[in-house]
C-alpha positions in Angstrom: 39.5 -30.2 -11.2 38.4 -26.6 -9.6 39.6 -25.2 -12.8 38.1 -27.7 -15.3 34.9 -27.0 -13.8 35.4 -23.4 -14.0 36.4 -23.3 -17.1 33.3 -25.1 -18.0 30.9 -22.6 -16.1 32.7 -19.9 -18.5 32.4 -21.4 -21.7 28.3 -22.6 -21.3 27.0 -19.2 -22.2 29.2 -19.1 -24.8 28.2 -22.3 -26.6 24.6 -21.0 -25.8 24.9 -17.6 -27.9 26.6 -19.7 -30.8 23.7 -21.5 -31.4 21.2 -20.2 -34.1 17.5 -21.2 -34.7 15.3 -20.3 -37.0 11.2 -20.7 -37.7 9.8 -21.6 -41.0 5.7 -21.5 -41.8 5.0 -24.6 -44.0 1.6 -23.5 -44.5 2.4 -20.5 -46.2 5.1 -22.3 -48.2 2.9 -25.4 -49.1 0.3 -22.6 -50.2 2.5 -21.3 -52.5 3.7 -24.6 -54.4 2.0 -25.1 -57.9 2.0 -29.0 -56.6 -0.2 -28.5 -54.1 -2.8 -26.9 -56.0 -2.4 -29.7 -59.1 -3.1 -32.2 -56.0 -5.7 -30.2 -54.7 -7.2 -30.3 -58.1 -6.8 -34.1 -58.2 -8.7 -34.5 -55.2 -11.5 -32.1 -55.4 -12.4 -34.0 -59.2 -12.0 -36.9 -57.3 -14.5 -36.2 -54.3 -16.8 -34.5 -56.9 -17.2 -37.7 -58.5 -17.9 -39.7 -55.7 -20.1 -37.2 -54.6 -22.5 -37.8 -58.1 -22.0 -41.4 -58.0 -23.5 -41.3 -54.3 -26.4 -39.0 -55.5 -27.2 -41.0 -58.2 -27.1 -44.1 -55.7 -29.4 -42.0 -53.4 -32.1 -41.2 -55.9 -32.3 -45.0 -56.7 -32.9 -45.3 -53.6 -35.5 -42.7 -53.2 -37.1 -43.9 -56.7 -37.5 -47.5 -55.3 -38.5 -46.2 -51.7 -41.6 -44.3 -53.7 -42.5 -46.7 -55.9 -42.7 -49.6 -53.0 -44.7 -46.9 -50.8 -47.3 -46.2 -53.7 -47.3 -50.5 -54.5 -47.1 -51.8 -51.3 -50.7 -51.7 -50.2 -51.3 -54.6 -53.6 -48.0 -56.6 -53.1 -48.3 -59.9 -51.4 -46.2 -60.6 -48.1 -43.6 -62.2 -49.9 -43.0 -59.5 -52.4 -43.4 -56.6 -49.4 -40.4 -58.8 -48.0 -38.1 -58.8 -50.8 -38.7 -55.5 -52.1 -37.7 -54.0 -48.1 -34.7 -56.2 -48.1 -33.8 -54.6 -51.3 -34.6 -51.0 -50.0 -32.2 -52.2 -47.2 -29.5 -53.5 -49.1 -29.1 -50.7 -51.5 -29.0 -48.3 -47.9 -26.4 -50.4 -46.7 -24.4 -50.0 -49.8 -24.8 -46.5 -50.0 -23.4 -46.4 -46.5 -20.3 -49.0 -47.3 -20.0 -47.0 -50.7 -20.0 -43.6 -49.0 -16.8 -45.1 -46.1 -15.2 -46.7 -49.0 -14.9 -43.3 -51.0 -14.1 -41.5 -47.3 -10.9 -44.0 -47.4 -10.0 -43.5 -50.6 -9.8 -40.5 -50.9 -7.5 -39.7 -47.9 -5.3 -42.5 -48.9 -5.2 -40.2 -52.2 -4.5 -37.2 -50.2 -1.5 -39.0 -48.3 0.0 -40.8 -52.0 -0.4 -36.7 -53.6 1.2 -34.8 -50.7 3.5 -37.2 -49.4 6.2 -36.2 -51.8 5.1 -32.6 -51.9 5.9 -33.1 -47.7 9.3 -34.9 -48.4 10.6 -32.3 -50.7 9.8 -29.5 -48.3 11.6 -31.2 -45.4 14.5 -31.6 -47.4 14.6 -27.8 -48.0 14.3 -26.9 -44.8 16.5 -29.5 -44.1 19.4 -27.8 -46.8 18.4 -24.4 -45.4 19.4 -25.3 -42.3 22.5 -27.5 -42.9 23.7 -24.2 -44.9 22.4 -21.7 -42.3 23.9 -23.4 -39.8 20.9 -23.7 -38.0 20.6 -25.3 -34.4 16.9 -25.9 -34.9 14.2 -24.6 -37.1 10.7 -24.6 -35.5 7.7 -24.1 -37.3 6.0 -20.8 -37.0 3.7 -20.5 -34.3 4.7 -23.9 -32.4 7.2 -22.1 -30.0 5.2 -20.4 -27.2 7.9 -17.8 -27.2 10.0 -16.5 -29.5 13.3 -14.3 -29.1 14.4 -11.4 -31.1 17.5 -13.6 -32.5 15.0 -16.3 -34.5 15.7 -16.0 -38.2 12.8 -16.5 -39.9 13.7 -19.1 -43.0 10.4 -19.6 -44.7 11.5 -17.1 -47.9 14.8 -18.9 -48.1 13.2 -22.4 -47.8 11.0 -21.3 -50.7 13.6 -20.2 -52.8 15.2 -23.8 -52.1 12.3 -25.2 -53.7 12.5 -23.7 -56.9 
């Protein structure tokens, strides 16, 4: 038993030095993908939109909000009364209009980059399965870093092409 455990002790450090990791910036790599800027693309036509239709919701508004100011001193009660509910309706959907858009558009973001996100796993996956890599960690996520990380990111890029 003395010697099974001894044998042990001796062979830890070198199961320790066989193992290889490696650190990969996604950032940089996403940056670099021609997919990322078409999504990018996508969504920034996308928000622009939303962002005139909102405007053009918002001057209503402020059109209405005017021209019940300037009429409301020779409106009756009754019309006062429907005219603010109607000021207040058309600010509540600006509001509901303005969450709605918030929500799609990041469901938009996840439907464009989740395959961009799948296809650069799977390369860093490859790149490590033929590297023979222990673990890849992404750049900057590891407090410390020894002199024997590899880093992969130009290989992983490569992958992708």
């Amino acid at each position: 038993m003395k010697k099974f455990i001894l044998m042990l002790m001796l062979l830890a450090p070198m199961t320790m030095m066989a193992q290889k990791f490696g650190k990969v910036n996604t950032q940089a790599i996403m940056q670099s993908m021609p997919e990322v800027s078409k999504a990018n693309g996508e969504l920034e036509a996308q928000q622009k939109q939303y962002a005139n239709d909102l405007q053009a919701m918002q001057n209503e508004l402020q059109r209405k909000s005017e021209e019940y100011q300037k009429n409301q001193s020779t409106m009756n009660a009754t019309k006062q009364k429907e005219t603010e509910t109607e000021l207040q309706n058309m600010y509540n959907k600006i509001q509901q209009t303005y969450q709605d858009n918030q929500k799609a558009l990041q469901d938009k973001s996840n439907e464009l980059m989740q395959p961009i996100l799948t296809k650069v796993r799977n390369a860093i996956n490859a790149v490590g399965q033929a590297g023979g890599y222990t673990y890849i960690f992404e750049e900057g996520a590891a407090i410390f870093t020894g002199a024997n990380v590899k880093d992969v990111t130009a290989e992983v890029q490569a992958k992708l092409k």
